[in-house]
C-alpha positions, 0 to 999 in steps of 0.5 A: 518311066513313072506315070504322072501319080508316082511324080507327084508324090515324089515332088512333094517330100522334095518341095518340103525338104528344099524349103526347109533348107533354104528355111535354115539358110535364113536362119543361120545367116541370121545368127550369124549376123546377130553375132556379129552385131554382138562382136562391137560390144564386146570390143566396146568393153575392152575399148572401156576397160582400157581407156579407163584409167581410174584404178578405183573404178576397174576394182569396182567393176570386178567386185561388183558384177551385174549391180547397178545403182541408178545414183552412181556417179559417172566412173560407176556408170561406165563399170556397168556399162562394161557388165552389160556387154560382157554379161548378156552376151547371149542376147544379140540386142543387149549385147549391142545395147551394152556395147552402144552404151560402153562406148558411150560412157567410154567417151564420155569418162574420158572427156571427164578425165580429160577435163578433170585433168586440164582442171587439176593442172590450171588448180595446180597453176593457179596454186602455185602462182597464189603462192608465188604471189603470196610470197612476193607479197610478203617480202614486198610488205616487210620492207618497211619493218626490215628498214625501220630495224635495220642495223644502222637505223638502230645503233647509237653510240653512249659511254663507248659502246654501241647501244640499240635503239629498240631494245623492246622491240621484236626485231631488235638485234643484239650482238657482240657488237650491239648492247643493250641499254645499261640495267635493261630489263623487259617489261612483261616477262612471264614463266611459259606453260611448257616443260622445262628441263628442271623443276621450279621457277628460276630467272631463266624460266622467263620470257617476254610474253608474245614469245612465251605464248608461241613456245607454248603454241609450239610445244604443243605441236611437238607433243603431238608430234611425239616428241619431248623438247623441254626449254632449258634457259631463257631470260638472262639478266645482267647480273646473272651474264656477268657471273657466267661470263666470269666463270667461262674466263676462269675456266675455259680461258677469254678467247674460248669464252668470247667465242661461245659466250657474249659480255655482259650486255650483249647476250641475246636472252637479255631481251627475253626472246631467246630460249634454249630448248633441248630432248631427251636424247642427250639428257637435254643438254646444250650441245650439237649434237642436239641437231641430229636428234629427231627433237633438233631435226623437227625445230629446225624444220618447225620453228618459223611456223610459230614465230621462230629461227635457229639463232646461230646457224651453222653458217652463220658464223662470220655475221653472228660472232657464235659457233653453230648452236642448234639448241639456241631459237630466236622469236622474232615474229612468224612472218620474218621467222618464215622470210628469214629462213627461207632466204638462208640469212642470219638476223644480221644479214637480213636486216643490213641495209645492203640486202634490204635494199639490193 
């Protein structure tokens, strides 16, 4: 049994020790829920890092670490939001702070995005419709030319042959089957500022004006584009069809020769807007295979951008009269070039009044 002096001097170390537990009680339920709070953020940051899909803005965030620049757009600041949350992590009201403002950016860089898309799509519709309209428009509008040089709108007959009508026009078409006008000569011939495939000036360095300031044009682009496309024969007088065409007979036979080369009068370089063009990978030649060379490939793809067509398609045969000449281009205008080409025709299917009108 212990007096009353031993008990209190007991009770006294028990008081203390028994306050200093419950003490650190309510100190480790503290931390504890401080920890807790920080878990959200640390969610937050990884509800970031995979809700944003901007490449661009994620190897931002690993390369710039606890940078931050009060003028970055929106995507920089979801980054430093994502660093917050991540880099105090020993601070419980940062981190909550970090994951607060994460979750924030987060929401909000993905309504940009969401509206970034919904906006890129509508430019895409809107752009894609401005084109269709554009090229409805077009068409509608070269109606009128198409009619007024149409095939049966241009032709007369005079001294047993059918001759055109327009011969200086740009759209006039000739063929087997159309001439030009006895002793036609274009007026305004002149030498294109382009290489050609041998030196001086000759009869067939000429063309009409318009289509030599395209060619120009054209050229130019090629070089950029790194090739060499060189012009070969151009204007053809009368005369000079009548020496080749005799040649050809001579030594080819008539029947191959009317194949490959027209009669004297309905030779499309007559008009002076049709040039053959060829490259160095067949000695600029005239042949077909000039259509597999990478100068072939690039006019084909080209051309109409400057006014343009690939004359004598490989299709074509049966409304041209020619075989497939890859070398062979025709000015006629860039936007009937750019409708022609588009549409798949000849020359002489485009301007038939039976497709004109259907």
């Amino acid at each position: 049994m212990m007096n009353k002096s031993t008990s209190w001097k007991w009770a006294v170390p028990a008081g203390i020790l028994m306050s200093g537990m419950i003490f650190a009680g309510c100190a480790g339920t503290g931390q504890d829920k401080a920890s807790t709070a920080a878990q959200p953020g640390n969610a937050a940051t990884g509800s970031t890092q995979t809700g944003n899909t901007n490449t661009s803005a994620d190897t931002t965030a690993s390369t710039n670490t606890g940078k931050t620049d009060s003028t970055n757009t929106a995507s920089t600041d979801q980054t430093t939001g994502s660093e917050q949350a991540t880099g105090d992590s020993g601070n419980a009201s940062s981190s909550t702070a970090g994951g607060s403002s994460a979750t924030d950016s987060s929401s909000n860089g993905a309504e940009q995005s969401d509206n970034s898309s919904a906006a890129a799509s509508d430019t895409s519709s809107n752009s894609q419709a401005s084109s269709n309209a554009s090229t409805s428009d077009n068409a509608a509008s070269l109606l009128p030319i198409r009619e007024q040089s149409s095939l049966q709108s241009t032709i007369a007959e005079k001294g047993g042959k059918m001759v055109v009508t327009n011969p200086e026009s740009i759209t006039v078409i000739v063929n087997k089957k159309r001439s030009l006008p006895d002793g036609y000569i274009p007026p305004d011939l002149v030498v294109p500022n382009v290489a050609f495939s041998y030196s001086g000036v000759l009869e067939k360095s000429h063309m009409r004006k318009e289509a030599a300031q395209a060619l120009e044009q054209m050229f130019a682009a090629s070089k950029k584009a790194g090739l060499d496309l060189r012009a070969v024969s151009g204007y053809r007088s009368y005369k000079r069809q009548v020496a080749i065409y005799k040649n050809n007979v001579a030594t080819k036979g008539q029947a191959y020769t009317d194949r490959v080369s027209a009669r004297p009068g309905t030779s499309e370089h007559q008009t002076g807007l049709a040039i053959d063009v060829s490259g160095p990978g067949i000695g600029y030649g005239l042949e077909q295979s000039f259509g597999s060379t990478k100068e072939g490939k690039w006019l084909k793809q080209h051309a109409p951008e400057y006014g343009f067509i690939i004359r004598y398609t490989e299709k074509g045969q049966s409304s041209t009269g020619y075989t497939w000449e890859p070398w062979h281009i025709r000015y006629i205008g860039k936007a009937i070039a750019e409708d022609v080409t588009s549409k798949g025709m000849t020359l002489e299917q485009y301007f038939d009044e039976k497709n004109i009108k259907s």
